[in-house]
Every structure is written in structure tokens, then in C-alpha cells.
ZAMARGU-4260 file (C-alpha; in steps of 0.2 Angstrom, whole numbers, plus 5000, padded with zeros to 4 digits):
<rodrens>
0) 4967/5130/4974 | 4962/5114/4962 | 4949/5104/4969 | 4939/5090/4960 | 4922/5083/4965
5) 4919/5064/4962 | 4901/5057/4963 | 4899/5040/4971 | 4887/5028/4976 | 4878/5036/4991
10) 4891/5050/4993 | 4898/5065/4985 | 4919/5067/4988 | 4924/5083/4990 | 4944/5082/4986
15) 4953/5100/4987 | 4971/5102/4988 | 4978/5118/4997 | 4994/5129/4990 | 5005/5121/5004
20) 5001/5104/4994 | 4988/5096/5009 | 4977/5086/5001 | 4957/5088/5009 | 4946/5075/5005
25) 4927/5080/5013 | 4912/5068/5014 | 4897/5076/5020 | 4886/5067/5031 | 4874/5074/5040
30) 4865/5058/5049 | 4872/5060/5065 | 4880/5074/5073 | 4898/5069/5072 | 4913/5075/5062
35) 4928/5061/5060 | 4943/5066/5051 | 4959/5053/5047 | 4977/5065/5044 | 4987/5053/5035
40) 5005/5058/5032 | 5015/5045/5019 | 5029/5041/5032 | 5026/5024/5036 | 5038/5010/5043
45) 5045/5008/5023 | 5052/5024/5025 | 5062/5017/5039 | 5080/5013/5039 | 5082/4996/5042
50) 5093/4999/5057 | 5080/5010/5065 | 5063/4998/5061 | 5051/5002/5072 | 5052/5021/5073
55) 5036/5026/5066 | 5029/5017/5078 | 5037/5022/5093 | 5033/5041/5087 | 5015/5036/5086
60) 5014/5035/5105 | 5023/5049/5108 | 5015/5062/5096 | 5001/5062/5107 | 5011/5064/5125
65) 5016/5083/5122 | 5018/5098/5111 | 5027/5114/5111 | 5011/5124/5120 | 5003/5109/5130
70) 5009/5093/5143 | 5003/5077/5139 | 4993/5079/5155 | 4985/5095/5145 | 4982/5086/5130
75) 4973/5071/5140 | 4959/5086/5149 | 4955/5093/5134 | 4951/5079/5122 | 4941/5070/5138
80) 4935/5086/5141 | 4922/5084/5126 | 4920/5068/5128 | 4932/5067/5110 | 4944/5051/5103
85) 4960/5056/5096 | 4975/5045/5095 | 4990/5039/5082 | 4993/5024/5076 | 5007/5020/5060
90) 5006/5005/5046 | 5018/5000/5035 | 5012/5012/5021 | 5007/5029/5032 | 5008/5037/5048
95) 4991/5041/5055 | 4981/5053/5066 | 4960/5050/5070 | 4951/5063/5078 | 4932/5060/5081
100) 4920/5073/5091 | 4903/5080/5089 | 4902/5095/5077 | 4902/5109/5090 | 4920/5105/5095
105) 4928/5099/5079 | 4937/5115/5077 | 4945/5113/5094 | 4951/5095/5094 | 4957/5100/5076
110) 4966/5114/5083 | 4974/5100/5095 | 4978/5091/5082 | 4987/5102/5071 | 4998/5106/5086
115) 5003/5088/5087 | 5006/5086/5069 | 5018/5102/5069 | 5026/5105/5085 | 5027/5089/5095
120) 5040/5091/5109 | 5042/5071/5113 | 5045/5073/5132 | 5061/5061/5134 | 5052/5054/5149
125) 5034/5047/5140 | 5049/5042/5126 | 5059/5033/5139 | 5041/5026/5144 | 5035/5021/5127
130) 5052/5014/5121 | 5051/5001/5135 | 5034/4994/5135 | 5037/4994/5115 | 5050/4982/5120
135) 5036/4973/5133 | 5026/4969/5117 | 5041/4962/5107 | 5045/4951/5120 | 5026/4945/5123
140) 5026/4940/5103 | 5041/4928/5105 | 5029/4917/5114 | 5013/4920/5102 | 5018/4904/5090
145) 5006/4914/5076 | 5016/4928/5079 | 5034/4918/5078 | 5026/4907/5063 | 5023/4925/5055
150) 5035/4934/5058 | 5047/4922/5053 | 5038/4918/5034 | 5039/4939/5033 | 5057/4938/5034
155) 5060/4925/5022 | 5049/4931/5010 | 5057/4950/5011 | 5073/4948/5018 | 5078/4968/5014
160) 5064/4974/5011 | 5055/4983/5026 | 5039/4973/5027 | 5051/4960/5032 | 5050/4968/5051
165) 5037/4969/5062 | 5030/4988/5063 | 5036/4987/5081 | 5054/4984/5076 | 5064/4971/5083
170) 5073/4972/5100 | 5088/4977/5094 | 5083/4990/5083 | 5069/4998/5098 | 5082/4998/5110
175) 5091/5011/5102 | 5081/5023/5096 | 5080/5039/5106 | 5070/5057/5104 | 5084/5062/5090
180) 5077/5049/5078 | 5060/5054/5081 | 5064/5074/5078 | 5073/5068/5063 | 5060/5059/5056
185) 5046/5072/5060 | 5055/5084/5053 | 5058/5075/5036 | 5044/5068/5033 | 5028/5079/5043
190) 5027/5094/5032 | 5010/5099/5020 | 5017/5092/5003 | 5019/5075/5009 | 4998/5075/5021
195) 4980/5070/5016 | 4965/5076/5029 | 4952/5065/5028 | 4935/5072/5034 | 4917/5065/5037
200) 4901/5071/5045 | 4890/5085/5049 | 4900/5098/5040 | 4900/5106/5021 | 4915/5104/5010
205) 4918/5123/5010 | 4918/5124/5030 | 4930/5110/5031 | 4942/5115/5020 | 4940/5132/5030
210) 4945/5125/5044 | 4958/5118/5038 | 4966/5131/5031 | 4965/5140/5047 | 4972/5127/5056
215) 4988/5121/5043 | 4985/5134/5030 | 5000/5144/5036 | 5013/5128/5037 | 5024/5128/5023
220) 5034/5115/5017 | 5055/5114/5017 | 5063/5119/5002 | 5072/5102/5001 | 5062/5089/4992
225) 5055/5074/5001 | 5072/5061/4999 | 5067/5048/4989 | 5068/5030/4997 | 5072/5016/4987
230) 5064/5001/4990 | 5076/4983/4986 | 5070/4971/4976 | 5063/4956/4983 | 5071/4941/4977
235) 5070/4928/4990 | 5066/4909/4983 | 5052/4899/4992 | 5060/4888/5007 | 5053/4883/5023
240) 5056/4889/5040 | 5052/4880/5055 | 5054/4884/5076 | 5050/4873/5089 | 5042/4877/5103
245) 5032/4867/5116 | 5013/4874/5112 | 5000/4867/5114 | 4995/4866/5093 | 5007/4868/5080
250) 5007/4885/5068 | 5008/4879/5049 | 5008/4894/5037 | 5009/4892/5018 | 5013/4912/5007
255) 5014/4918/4990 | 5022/4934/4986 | 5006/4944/4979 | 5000/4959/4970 | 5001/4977/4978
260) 4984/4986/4977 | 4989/4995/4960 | 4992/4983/4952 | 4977/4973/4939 | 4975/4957/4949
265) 4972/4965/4966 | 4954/4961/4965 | 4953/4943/4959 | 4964/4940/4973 | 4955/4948/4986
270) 4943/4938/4980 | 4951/4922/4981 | 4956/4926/4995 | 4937/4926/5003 | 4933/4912/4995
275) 4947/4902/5003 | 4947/4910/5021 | 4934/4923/5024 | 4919/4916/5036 | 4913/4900/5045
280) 4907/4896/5025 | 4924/4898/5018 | 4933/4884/5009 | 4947/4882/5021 | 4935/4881/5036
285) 4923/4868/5029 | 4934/4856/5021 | 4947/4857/5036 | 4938/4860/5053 | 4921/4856/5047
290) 4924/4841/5036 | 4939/4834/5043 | 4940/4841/5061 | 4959/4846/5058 | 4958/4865/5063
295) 4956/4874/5080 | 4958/4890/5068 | 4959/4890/5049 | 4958/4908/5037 | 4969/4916/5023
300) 4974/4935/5022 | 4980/4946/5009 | 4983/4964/5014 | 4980/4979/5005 | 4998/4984/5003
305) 5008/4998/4993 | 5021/4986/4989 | 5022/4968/4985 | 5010/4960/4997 | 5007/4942/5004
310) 4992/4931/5002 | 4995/4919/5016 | 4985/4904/5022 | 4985/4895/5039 | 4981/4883/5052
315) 4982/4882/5070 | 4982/4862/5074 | 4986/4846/5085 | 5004/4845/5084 | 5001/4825/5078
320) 4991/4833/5062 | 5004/4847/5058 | 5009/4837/5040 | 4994/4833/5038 | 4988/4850/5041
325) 5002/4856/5028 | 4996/4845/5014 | 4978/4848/5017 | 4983/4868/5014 | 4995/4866/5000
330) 4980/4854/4991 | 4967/4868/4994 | 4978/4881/4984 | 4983/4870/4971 | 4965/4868/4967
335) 4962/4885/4965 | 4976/4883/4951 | 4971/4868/4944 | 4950/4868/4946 | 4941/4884/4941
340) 4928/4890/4952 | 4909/4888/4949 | 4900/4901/4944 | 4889/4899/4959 | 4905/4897/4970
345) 4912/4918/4962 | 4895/4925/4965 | 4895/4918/4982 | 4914/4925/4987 | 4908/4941/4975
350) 4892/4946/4985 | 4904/4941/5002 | 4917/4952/4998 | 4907/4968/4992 | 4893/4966/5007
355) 4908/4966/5019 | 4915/4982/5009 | 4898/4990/5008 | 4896/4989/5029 | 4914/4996/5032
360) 4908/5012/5025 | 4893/5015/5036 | 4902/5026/5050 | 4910/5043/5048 | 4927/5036/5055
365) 4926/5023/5041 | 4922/5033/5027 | 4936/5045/5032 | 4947/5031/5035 | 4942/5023/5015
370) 4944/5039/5006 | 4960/5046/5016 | 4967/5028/5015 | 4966/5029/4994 | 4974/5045/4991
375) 4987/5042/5001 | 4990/5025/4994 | 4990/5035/4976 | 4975/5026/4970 | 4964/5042/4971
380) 4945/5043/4977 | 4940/5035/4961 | 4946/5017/4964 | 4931/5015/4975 | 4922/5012/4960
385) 4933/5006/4950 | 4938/4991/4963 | 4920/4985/4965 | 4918/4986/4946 | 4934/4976/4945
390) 4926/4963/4957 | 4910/4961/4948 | 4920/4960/4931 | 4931/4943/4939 | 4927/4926/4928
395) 4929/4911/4932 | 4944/4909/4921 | 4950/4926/4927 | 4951/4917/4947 | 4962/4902/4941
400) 4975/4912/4930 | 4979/4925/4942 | 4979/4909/4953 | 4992/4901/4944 | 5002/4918/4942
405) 5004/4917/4962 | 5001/4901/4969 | 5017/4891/4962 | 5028/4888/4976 | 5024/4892/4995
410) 5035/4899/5007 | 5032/4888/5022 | 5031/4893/5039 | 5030/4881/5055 | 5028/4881/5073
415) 5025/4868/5087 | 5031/4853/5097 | 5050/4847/5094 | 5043/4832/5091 | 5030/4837/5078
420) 5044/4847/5070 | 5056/4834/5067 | 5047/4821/5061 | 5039/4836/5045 | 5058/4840/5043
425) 5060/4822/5041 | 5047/4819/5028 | 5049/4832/5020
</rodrens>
């Protein structure tokens, strides 16, 4: 059983990998009485076929509605029974169970857990069930213009690729899939070799990974390998995309086709990224909405993302200041390329951006998510070091290269008013 111990800042990582090929990552912390542990299986919506998008998630909402020993009606008495969360949610990178409870019933609620994880018996009815109001939430984002002005720059940007759909699927593709496809896939793709168990709290590392092995130690993988998934290549060109739509403010998005987590520029543009859109004090908000009153809601996102990623600015606006709102974005960017940022103005995004890191590793659930989250990315408990000291190391000079790397051409997203619409297609 190989097993490694990492020291970091304020805690000591415990990671242990089982003979069946689980990965156990253990954080003890004993300052409240609560264990949380996060059971990550790599089997996100990438691993989808295109014709089936929106599978993961739809097994998400059914892993928790029955297993082979227990109804869902059982399941829901004995989690509320000790007043424990439990529930699964699935990403475009990992598939996801979380479990919190005081210590005292930790090895119950895991015991329920590992039940769900290896026999779930997906009752046709709570799939029937879930299928449809899957369907509900689809329909409900055709009239979110951020979700339409989204959706549609994700597909132009990745085309073939996965992240072009939404996690949910589209309409078509939800409507189709039935318990079959979500026996296939669990049977594929939920096996030890392919798991990460993530634990926090009032527990020792040797206890944990007890437990653990009580509970999965016996599951042991196919003899067929994991199938490897291709991923297609992203070639799309930046274009613009537009969809009316009578709103009351017009969606402009501008996005760049970014770095995945692994790769060297990650942290320069999570940077960038709060300096442009993170807070009331960001650059987007006070030159846009503060300074120039053109925004009811201004930011920028970059997600963490095993694949290429997207580092995306925005604004929700009156539908007479949607050019305007375009240009004022574009020009923001472009500065980043063409002006570097003042030493003052890095230390100021820097201490942002590693305060806000710092505070979302203060619970249990948090630290279990962080640790769990990086091992199953591949990064390894040791990028939580290495990504701060990455931040801190970004120069000024650093900021603008990387930004002129990305920030060339935009892909452009819009949504609003016809009228608004055709008078940008018009200028444009």
C-alpha cells in the first residue's frame, strides 16, 4: 500500500492508495466534531458521447434514489436520521459524491455511500422523474439571456469538443437517455482504479483509510482497462454570435480560449482574471458601472478546467449601450495586452486572489473538496503550494505576455432587443 505524506501550510495530507487502485487523501482536523469526505470518480460529462450529453448528470440525481439493499425512501430516513448531508453532483471533469456528518456516524453514512457508489439500482421511476425535470431546467435556460449568450459562445468556441454542451445536455440528447445508459456508464467507469476519497475532520489518517478499506476495500476492478476517450482538437476561429430576444438589457460576452490548470500560465491568468472582474474594486466594475454607469452587472471568469478552458468577460446592459458595452469590454482587454500592470495594481489582484483562496479552505467540506478536487484533476496534493508560489512569482511583464498569448481575437457573444441587435450587426 504506497502512501505519501505532504506537509503544507497549516495541514498535514495524508495520501494513501489502496491495492484496488483508490486513492485516499486524509486531512485531520480536529476543531470541530465533523468529518467531510468528497468521492470523486474521473467520469465527468467529457467522457460522454456527444449523442448522450448530459448523462452524467442525470446519473447524479438518480445515484442517490436507490440501491440494490435500500429504496430511496430508505436512503432519505437514514441520512436525516443523523441529521447528515449527502448528495451527488457531476462537472465536466468528475463525477462527485459529498457526505458530511458528525464523527460518531461517519462510518455509517460511509457505509451508505459505498452502497450507492457500487450497486445503485436506478428505479426507472425516480429516472423517468429526474429525466423530465432535467428537461424543466433546459427549457427555463432558453429564456435566461446569460444563459443563451453562454451557451451559445461555448458552442462556437468548442464545437466537437464536450465543453461545448451544457452539463445538463441539450433537449434532444436528455430526451433519450434511459436506465441502460446510466448502467452502462456506471459500470465503465465506477470501479476503484479510476476513484479518489477525499476525507476531513476529526479522524486520524490510519482510521480513515480503515474505514475505507472496510467499506471499498473488497471492490475490485474489471480486468478491462478504463477505454480511452479521445478528446477532438479545438479548432474553431473567433466569429460573433448573436440571438435576439426581447429582455429587458442586452448580454454582450467577449472569450478567449485559455490555459487548462496544468499548464504554466494558469496562475497569471487567474490572476488577470481578478484583476479584471473579481469584486466591487475590479477594473471591469469601476471603469464601466462606477465610472461610466454602463453595467447592471459586469465580471470575467476563468474556470479551472482539465481541458482548454475559457477566460470570458461580460456585461449585462441597456439594450441602447450594447455597442457601446462591446467596445468598452474589447478596450479593457486590449489594455491588459498593450499596458502592463503596476506593481501596485499585481499586489493588489495577488493578495485578492490568495485571501479569497486562503478562506475557501477554512471548512472540512472545503478542504476535502481542494485536496480531492487536485488529485483527480492529476495535479497531485502538491499544487497547493506550488499554485500560490506561482501567483507570488507573476511580474508585471509576466501579466501582459501571457495576456497577449490569449487576448488576440474574441469570440463574441450577444443577446438582447432585435433592435439593438441589428443596428451592432450593422456596425459591425
Amino acid at each position: 500500500m504506497p502512501q505519501n505524506v505532504t506537509a503544507l501550510p497549516q495541514q498535514i495530507i495524508h495520501r494513501t492508495v489502496l491495492d484496488n487502485g483508490i486513492v485516499v487523501i486524509v486531512v485531520e482536523n480536529s476543531a470541530a466534531d465533523i468529518i467531510a469526505s468528497r468521492l470523486f470518480i474521473r467520469a465527468g460529462s467529457q467522457w460522454e458521447p456527444r449523442e448522450k450529453a448530459g448523462l452524467s448528470h442525470l446519473l447524479s440525481t438518480v445515484i442517490t434514489k436507490g440501491t440494490a439493499q435500500l429504496s430511496s425512501l430508505e436512503i432519505a430516513e437514514r441520512i436525516e436520521s443523523v441529521g447528515a448531508n449527502l448528495s451527488a453532483d457531476a462537472s465536466t471533469d468528475y463525477f462527485l459524491l459529498s457526505l458530511k456528518t458528525v464523527s460518531a456516524d461517519w462510518s455509517e453514512i460511509l457505509q451508505l455511500a459505498g452502497q450507492m457508489l457500487r450497486s445503485p439500482s436506478f428505479p426507472e421511476a425516480e429516472v423517468e422523474l429526474e429525466r423530465h425535470l432535467t428537461l424543466q431546467d433546459i427549457r427555463s435556460q432558453k429564456e435566461q439571456p446569460f444563459s443563451i449568450a453562454f451557451e451559445q459562445l461555448r458552442q462556437v468556441m468548442y464545437q466537437d469538443h464536450p465543453y461545448a454542451v451544457s452539463i445538463l445536455g441539450t433537449e434532444a440528447t436528455a430526451s433519450r437517455l434511459n436506465r441502460a445508459d446510466l448502467e452502462l456508464h456506471h459500470q465503465t467507469y465506477f470501479r476503484p482504479d479510476n476513484m479518489v476519497i477525499s476525507i476531513a475532520g476529526r479522524v486520524t489518517p490510519e482510521q480513515a483509510v480503515e474505514q475505507v478499506k472496510q467499506v471499498f476495500g473488497d471492490w475490485q476492478s474489471p480486468a478491462t482497462p478504463l477505454p480511452i476517450q479521445p478528446l477532438p482538437s479545438i479548432v474553431s476561429q473567433p466569429s460573433q454570435v448573436v440571438t435576439p430576444q426581447e429582455t429587458q438589457q442586452s448580454i454582450v460576452m467577449l472569450g478567449y480560449l485559455a490555459s487548462p490548470v496544468q499548464d504554466q500560465d494558469y496562475a497569471a491568468l487567474k490572476l488577470l482574471n481578478t484583476y479584471l472582474g473579481n469584486g466591487l474594486s475590479s477594473r471591469l466594475f469601476v471603469e464601466l458601472r462606477e465610472k461610466r454607469g454602463l453595467a447592471y452587472d459586469v465580471s470575467a471568469f476563468y474556470p479551472t478546467r482539465q481541458s482548454a478552458s475559457t477566460f470570458v468577460v461580460y456585461m449585462g446592459t441597456a439594450p441602447e449601450n450594447t455597442e457601446t458595452a462591446l467596445v468598452g469590454l474589447s478596450t479593457e482587454v486590449e489594455r491588459l495586452c498593450s499596458t502592463p500592470l503596476s506593481p501596485d495594481e499585481l499586489q493588489t489582484a495577488k493578495n485578492k486572489l490568495l485571501g479569497q483562496y486562503a478562506l475557501g479552505k477554512q471548512t472540512n467540506a472545503q478542504l476535502a473538496q481542494t485536496y480531492g478536487w487536485y488529485e483527480t484533476l492529476g495535479l497531485g496534493i502538491e499544487f497547493d503550494t506550488r499554485f500560490q508560489q506561482d501567483v507570488a512569482n507573476v511580474t508585471p511583464e509576466m501579466a501582459q505576455a501571457v495576456a497577449r498569448l490569449y487576448f488576440l481575437e474574441p469570440y463574441v457573444s450577444v443577446v438582447g432587443p432585435a433592435e439593438a441587435i441589428n443596428k451592432l450587426m450593422a456596425d459591425s
